[in-house]
N, C-alpha and C positions, 0 to 999 in steps of 0.2 A: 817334514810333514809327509803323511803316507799318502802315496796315489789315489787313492780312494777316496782320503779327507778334500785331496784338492780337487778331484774329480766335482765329487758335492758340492764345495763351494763354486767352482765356476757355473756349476748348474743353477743354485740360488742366483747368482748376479744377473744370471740371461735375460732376463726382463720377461714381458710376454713377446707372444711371435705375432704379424701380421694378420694370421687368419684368427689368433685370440682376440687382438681389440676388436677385428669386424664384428666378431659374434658376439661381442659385448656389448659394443656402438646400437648393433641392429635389435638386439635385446631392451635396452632401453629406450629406442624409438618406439616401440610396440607395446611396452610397458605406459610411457607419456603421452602416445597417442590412444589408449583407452583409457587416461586419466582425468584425458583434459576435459573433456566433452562432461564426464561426471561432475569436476569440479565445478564446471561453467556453470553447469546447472544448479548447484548446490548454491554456487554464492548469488544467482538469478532469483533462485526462491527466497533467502534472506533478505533480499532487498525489496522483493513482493511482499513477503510477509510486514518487515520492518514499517513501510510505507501505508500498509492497512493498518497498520496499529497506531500508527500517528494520527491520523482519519480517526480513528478511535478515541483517543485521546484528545481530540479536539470536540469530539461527542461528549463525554464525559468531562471535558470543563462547559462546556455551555449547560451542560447540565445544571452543574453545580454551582455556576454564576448566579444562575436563575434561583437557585434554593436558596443561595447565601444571601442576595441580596433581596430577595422579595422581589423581581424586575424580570423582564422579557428580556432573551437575549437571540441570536439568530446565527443560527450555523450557515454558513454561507455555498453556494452552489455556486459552477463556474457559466450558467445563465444569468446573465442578467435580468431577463423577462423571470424565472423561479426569483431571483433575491426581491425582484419588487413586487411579486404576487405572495412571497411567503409571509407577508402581514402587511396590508390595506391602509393603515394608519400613517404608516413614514412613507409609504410610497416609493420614487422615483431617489428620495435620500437614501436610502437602502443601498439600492440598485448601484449608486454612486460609491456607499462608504465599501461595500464588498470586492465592487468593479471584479466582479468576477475572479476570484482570489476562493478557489474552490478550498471548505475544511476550514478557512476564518471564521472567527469566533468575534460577533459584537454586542453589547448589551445597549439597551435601548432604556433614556429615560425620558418619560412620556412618549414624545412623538420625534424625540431628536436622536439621532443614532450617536455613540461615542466616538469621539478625532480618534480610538486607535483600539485595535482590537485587543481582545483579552487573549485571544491565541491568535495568533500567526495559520497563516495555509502554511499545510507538510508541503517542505520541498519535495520534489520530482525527480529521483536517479536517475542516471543514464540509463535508455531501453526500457525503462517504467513510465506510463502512459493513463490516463482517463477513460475507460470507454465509452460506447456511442450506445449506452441503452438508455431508457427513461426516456424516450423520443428525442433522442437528441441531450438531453440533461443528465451530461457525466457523475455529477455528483446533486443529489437533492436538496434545495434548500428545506431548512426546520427550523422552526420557532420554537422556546420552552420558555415555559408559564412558570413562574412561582412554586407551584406544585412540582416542579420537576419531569411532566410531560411535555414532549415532543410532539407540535397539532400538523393533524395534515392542511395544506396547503389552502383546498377551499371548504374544506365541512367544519373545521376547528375542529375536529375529533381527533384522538389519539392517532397520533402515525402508525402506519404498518405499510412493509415493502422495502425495496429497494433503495438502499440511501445512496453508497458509492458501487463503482464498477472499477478495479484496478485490474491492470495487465501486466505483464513482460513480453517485449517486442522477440524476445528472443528464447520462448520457452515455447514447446510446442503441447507439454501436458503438465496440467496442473499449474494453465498462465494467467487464474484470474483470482483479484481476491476479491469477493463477493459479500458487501456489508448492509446488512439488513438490521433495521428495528420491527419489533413488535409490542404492542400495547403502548406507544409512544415510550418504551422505557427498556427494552430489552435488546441491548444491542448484539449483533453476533455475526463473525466473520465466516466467511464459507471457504472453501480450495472448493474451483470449477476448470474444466476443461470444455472450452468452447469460445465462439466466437463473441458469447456478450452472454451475461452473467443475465438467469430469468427472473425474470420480476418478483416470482413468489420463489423462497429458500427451498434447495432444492431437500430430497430427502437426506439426504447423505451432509447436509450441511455440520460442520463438528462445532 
């Protein structure tokens, strides 16, 4: 074999040298550590968003309880005092079947509320949280009529405003999801950055 051949080949075997893995090591610490913080965030929003839309989806079957069956049904608040002011009739039985089980879903016939809801409350992720607007009332209770609207609490009128308030404990912009009805039938989720989501949708609400 010529000198030259084995020269090359020993040079192929030599593996890297000391200061190559350093520079590679330290290259992708600086690479993982501007990854990470990105991804934190990306799968923080996913579970904010995900969690408002189950909130949603517990709107839209109370809805749809109440149309299918001709029957009042009652989306439930994690107040107790909102689940037994959102409809006069059942009272303090409300206030019981929801036990604060914010997003539960129950249909009411007559004045008796049902042994089990028709939706389940959304679980609650890690670092996903309630917030503290609506004086104190994280999530709104609402009542829907036969007709398919959502009354406000004491006028019986169409609801408008702020249903829920959703956060992430761990996101500093863009940690709130922000779920409004209007005309008792229009429901629609906001991204807010701030400490408690405003009562009326903001402009930028998508």
């Amino acid at each position: 074999m010529h000198v030259v051949e084995r020269q090359r080949l020993r040079g192929l075997s030599r593996g890297f040298t000391i200061i190559e893995l350093l520079t590679t090591l330290a290259v992708s610490a600086v690479i993982f550590a501007l990854a990470v913080p990105g991804f934190t965030h990306m799968m923080a929003s996913h579970r904010l968003t995900d969690t408002a839309n189950a909130f949603v989806e517990s709107l839209n079957q109370a809805r749809l309880q109440a149309v299918r069956g001709n029957q009042r049904t009652i989306f439930c608040s994690n107040s107790g005092i909102s689940n037994q002011n959102v409809d006069p009739t059942p009272g303090k039985l409300l206030a019981t079947a929801c036990n604060e089980q914010a997003g539960a879903v129950y249909a009411m016939q007559g004045t008796a509320v049902g042994s089990d809801p028709v939706q389940a409350a959304p679980a609650l992720p890690n670092n996903i949280a309630l917030g503290s607007s609506n004086g104190g009332v994280t999530v709104q209770a609402l009542r829907f009529a036969g007709d398919g609207l959502a009354r406000d609490n004491t006028s019986g009128s169409p609801a408008n405003g702020l249903v829920a308030d959703i956060y992430a404990h761990d996101m500093s912009t863009n940690n709130r999801r922000c779920i409004y009805i209007f005309t008792g039938s229009v429901v629609r989720t906001c991204t807010y950055t701030g400490s408690s989501c405003p009562a009326g949708a903001p402009a930028s609400c998508n």
